[in-house]
N, C-alpha and C positions, 0 to 999 in steps of 0.2 A: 254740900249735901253728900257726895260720894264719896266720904272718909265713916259716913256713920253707917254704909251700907253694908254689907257681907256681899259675901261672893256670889252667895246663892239665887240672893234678890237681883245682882247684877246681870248674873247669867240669865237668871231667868227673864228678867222683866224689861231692865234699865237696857241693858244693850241692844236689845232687838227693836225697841224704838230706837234709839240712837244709830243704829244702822239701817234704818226703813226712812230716815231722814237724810243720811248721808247721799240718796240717789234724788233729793230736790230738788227741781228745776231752778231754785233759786240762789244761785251764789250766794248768798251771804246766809242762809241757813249750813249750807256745807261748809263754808268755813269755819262759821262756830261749830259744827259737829266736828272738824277736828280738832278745834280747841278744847272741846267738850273732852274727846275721848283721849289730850294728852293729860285731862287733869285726871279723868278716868284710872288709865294705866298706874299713874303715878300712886293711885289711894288702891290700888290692885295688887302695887307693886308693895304694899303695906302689909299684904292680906298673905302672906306665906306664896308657898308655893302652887296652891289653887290659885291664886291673885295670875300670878307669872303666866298659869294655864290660859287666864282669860285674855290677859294681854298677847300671847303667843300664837291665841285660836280665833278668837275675834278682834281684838282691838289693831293686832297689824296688819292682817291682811284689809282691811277698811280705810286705813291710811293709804296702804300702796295703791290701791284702787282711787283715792281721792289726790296722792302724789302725781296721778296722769288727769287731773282733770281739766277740760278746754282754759278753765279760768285761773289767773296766774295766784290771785288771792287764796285763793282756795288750796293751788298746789304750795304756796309758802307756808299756812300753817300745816298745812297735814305735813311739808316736811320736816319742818319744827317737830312737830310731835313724833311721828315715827322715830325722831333719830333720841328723843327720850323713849319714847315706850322700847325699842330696841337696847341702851342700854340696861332699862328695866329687866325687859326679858332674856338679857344673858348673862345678868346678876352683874353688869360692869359697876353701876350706879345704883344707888340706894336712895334715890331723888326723892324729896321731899315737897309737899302742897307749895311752904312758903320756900322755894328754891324754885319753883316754877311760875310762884307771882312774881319773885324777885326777876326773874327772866323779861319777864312780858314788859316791865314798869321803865 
């Protein structure tokens, strides 16, 4: 789904639930919210330099904040992601959707 999105729709709409869901009482919705927001980044990190914007302003500070959370699942995937969305956002890697199934599988 977030490779057909634009920046704008992300900004505006997709991220702000995905980060209203990242403070759930429920572990395993925070988890997949960082799994969520590594495949995020990655289809962001698609989208030019607006992309990189949204990954640099919303997408990593939501990881660092779920990188400390009580639950250990939770901090494994957000640091999974973080340490993509950070290459993302300093233009190390040019990561791609299926290099990030390839990862997971």
């Amino acid at each position: 789904m977030a490779p057909a999105l634009d920046v704008e729709v992300v900004r505006s709409s997709v991220l702000e639930v995905i980060l209203a869901l990242a403070g759930d009482k429920i572990p395993n919705i925070r988890f997949n919210v960082a799994k969520g927001l590594e495949v995020l980044a990655v289809a962001m990190g698609q989208q030019g330099e607006q992309g990189k914007q949204v990954v640099v302003e919303g997408i990593l500070p939501a990881l660092e904040k779920l990188r400390s959370d009580s639950d250990a699942d939770v901090r494994f995937f957000a640091e999974k992601a973080s340490v993509v969305a950070q290459q993302i956002a300093s233009g190390e890697a040019q990561a791609t959707i299926t290099e990030v199934e390839m990862a997971e599988a």
